[in-house]
N, C-alpha and C positions, 0 to 999 in steps of 0.2 A: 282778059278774062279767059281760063280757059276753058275748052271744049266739054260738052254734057257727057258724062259716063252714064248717068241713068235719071231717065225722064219720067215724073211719077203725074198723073194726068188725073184727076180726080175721082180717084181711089176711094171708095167705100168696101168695110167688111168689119166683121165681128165673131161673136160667140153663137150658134142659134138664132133666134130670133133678135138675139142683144147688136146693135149694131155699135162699135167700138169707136168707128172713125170714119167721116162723113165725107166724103168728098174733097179730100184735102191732095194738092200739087205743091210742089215744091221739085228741086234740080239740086244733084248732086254732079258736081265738077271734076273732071281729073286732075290728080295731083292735090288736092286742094281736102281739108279737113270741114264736112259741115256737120253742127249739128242739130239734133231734136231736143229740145228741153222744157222743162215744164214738171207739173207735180206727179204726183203717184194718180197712176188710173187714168194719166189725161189723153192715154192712147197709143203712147211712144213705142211700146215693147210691140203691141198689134200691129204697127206696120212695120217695124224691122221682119216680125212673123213671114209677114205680105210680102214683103221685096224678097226672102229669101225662099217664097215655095210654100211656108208651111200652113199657111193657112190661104185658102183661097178668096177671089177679089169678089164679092158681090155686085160692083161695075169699076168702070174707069178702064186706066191701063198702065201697063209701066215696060219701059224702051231703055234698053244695055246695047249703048254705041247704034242709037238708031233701028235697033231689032227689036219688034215684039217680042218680050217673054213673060206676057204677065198669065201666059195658061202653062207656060212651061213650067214640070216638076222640080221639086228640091235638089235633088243630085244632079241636072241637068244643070240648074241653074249654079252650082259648084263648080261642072264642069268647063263653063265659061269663068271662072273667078270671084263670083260672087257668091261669100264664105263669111259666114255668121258665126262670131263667139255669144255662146245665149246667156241670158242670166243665170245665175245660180252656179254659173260653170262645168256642173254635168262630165264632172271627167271620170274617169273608169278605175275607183278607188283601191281597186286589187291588184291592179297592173302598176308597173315605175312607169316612172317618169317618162325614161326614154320609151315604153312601150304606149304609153297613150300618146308621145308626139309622134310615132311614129302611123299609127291610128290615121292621123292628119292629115297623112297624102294617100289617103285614096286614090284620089283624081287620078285619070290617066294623065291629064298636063301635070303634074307634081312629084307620081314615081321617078318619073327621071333622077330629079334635083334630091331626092329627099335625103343625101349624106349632104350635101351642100346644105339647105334648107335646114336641117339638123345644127351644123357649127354654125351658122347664123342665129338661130334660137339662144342658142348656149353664150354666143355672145352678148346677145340682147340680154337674158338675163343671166349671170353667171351662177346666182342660185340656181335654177336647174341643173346646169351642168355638175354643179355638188351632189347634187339629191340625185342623180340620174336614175341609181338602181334605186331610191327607196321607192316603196309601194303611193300611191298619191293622197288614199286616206292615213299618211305620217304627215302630209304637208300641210302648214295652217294656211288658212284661210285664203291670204296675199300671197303662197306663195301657189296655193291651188288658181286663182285669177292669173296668176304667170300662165303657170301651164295650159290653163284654155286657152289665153291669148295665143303662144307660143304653137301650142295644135292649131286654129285655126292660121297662122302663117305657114306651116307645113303644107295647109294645102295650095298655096303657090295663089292668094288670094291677088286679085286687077282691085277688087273692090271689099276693104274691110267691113264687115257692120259690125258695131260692138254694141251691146244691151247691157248697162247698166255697168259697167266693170269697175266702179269704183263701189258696188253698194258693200256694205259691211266691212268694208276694209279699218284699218288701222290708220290716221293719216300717215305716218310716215310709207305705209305699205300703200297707198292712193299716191302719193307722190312718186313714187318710183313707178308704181303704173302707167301716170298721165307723163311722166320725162320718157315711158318706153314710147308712148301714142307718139310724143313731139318726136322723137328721133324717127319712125315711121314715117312721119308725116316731111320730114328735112330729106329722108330719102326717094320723097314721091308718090309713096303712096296716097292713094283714095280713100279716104274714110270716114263714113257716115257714125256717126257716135247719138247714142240715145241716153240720156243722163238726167238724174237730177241732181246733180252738185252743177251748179247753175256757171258759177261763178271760176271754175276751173277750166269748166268745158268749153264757156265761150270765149277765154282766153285762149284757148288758142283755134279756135273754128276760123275758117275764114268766113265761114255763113252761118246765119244761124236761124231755126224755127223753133217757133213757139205755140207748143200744143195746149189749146185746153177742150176738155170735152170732146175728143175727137177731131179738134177742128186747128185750122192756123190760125191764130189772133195778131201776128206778129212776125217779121221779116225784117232781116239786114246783115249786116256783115258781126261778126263775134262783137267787137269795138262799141258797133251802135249800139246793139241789144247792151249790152251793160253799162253804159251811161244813160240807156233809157231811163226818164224815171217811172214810172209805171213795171219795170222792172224793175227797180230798183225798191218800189214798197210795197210789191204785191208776193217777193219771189226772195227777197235781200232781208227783209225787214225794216228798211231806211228809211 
């Protein structure tokens, strides 16, 4: 098994007074793909928010390699590697292509690399590297979900969080997505994935949690969770 990247310790936060997500722990591993899954609203997007800076904890805590950073800010928390592509993908629709992945290395760990980090993108997805100079609102949908993903590996990410990156796509443009995550994931990368395509995601997770209402109902490796049945007819329809 390998070693904890980030230790999440019973974590409570929300909207105002709305509390989102109760107390819930769970371990993300290096090297190693886990994920969040479960329906619309059951909390998933609130704590990737939480691990990544933007919303603050109402208690708990949460540990990167053993270090408290659960008061540490968003950019701080970047500039250790833990680097969040959000839903919606948010990318900067007047700029190309290459000018929003470029956007992506902020970081001072990432300036360095960012021509290196650049032909890696381009290889990951070669559409980019086509599109490079068009402006980003020409690109549809799956291949704007490239280009988030693609900006947030510019920034020289230890620890991916992905929110949602399959919602709206086209299947064939969700398949090329989840084949970029596997290939990610075969080169080492860490990466916490928040989904609700159930059945995609836990193929290839090696862990996986199951949120509802804020809360963990459920725990085990991708495998288990999907031959669970209670999975299987609460989530599958079976």
């Amino acid at each position: 098994m390998n070693a904890p990247a980030l230790e999440i310790s019973g974590i409570a936060c929300g909207y105002g007074a709305y509390m989102a997500v109760h107390g819930i722990e769970f371990t993300v591993r290096r090297g190693e793909i886990t994920a969040l899954v479960g329906s619309n609203g059951a909390g998933k997007s609130t704590t990737l928010r939480a691990l990544s800076g933007l919303l603050p904890l109402s208690r708990g805590s949460i540990h990167f390699d053993g270090y408290d950073i659960s008061r540490l800010k968003a950019d701080r928390r970047v500039d250790l590697g833990i680097v969040m592509v959000p839903e919606g993908r948010m990318i900067f629709a007047r700029m190309t292509v290459e000018e929003n992945l470029r956007i992506g290395a902020f970081a001072p760990r990432a300036r360095g690399a960012t021509k290196s980090t650049l032909e890696f993108v381009y290889e990951l997805f070669p559409r980019l590297a086509e599109r490079r100079r068009q402006a980003g609102s020409t690109l549809s949908g799956g291949e704007q979900q490239m280009l988030a993903l693609g900006r947030g590996l510019m920034a020289k990410p230890t620890i991916l969080l992905l929110d949602e990156p399959s919602l709206g796509l086209a299947p064939i443009m969700a398949d090329t997505l989840f084949e970029a995550i596997e290939a990610l994931a075969g080169q080492g990368m860490t990466i916490l994935i928040a989904e609700q395509d159930i059945v995609r995601t836990l193929a290839l997770a090696t862990s996986g949690y199951v949120l509802e209402n804020g809360r963990i109902v459920m725990t085990g490796t991708g495998a288990q969770l999907l031959d669970d049945p209670q999975i299987k007819v609460a989530y599958l329809g079976l």
